[in-house]
N, C-alpha and C positions, 0 to 999 in steps of 0.2 A: 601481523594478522589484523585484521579490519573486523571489530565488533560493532552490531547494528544491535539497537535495541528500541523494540516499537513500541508504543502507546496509545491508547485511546479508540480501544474494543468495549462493549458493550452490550446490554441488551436494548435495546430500540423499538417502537411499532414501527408494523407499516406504513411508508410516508413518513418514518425518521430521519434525523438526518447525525452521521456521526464524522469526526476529523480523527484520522486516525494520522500518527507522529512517528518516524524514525531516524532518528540519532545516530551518528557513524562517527566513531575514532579516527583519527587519522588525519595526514596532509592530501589525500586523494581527491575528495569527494567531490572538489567542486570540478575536475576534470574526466569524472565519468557517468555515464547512463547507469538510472537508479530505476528499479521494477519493483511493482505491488505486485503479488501474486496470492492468491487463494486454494485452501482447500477445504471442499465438503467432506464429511462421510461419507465412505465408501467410494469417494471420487477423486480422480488426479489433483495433482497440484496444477492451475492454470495461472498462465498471464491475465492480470486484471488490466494493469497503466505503465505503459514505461516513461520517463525522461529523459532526455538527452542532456550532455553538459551544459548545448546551448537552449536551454529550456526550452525544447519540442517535445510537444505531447502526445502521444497515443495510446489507444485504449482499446479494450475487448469489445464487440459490438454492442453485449447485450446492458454493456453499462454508458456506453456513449449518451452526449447529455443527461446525466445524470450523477457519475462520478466526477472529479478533478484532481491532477496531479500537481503541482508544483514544488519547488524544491528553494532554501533557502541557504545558502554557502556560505554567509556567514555565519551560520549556527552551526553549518554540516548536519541538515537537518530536510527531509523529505516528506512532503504531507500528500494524503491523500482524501479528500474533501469527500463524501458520502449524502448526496441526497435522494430523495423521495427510493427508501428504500424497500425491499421487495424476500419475502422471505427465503425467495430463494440465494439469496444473497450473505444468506448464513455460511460460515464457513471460519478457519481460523487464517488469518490475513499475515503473511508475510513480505517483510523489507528483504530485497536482492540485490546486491551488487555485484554482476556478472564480473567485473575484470578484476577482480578481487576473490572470487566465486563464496561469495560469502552470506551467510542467512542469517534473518534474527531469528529472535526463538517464539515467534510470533504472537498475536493476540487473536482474542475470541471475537469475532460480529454474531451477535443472535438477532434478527428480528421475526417478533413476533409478539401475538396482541394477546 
């Protein structure tokens, strides 16, 4: 079983910027696509950024230039960069790795002033 454990939630203003971290056990990690996903109150869990093994990046539209995904395989470790941020963007941020199907236990993002 693949344990993801993330880091680097916050509280923030708007137009902060935060690097949020997830750590993954295992011999997998650098041959699978790794997801940031979000949930607000009262709302679904969404896709925020996925990456691919071979570091390709995609994102939600409403965070395009503005988020960043990258991932580092020798650490077994997936970040996701957070700038000029937007309070709607509060939410608690979870690490995914689909072929594993496995969650961390995620962190808090608050922004607000």
């Amino acid at each position: 079983q693949v344990q993801l454990v993330e880091s680097g939630g916050g509280l923030v203003q708007p137009g902060g910027s935060l690097r949020l971290s997830c750590a993954a056990s295992g011999s997998i990690f650098s041959g699978t696509t790794m997801d940031w996903y979000r949930q607000a109150p009262g709302k679904e869990r969404e896709l925020v950024a996925r990456i691919t093994s071979g570091g390709s990046p995609s994102y939600k539209d409403s965070v395009k230039g503005r988020f960043s995904i990258s991932r580092d395989n020798a650490k077994n470790t997936v970040y996701l960069q957070m700038n000029s941020l937007k309070p709607e963007d509060t939410a608690v941020y979870y690490c995914h790795m689909p072929y594993a199907s496995s969650w961390g236990q995620g962190t808090q993002v608050t922004v607000s002033s």
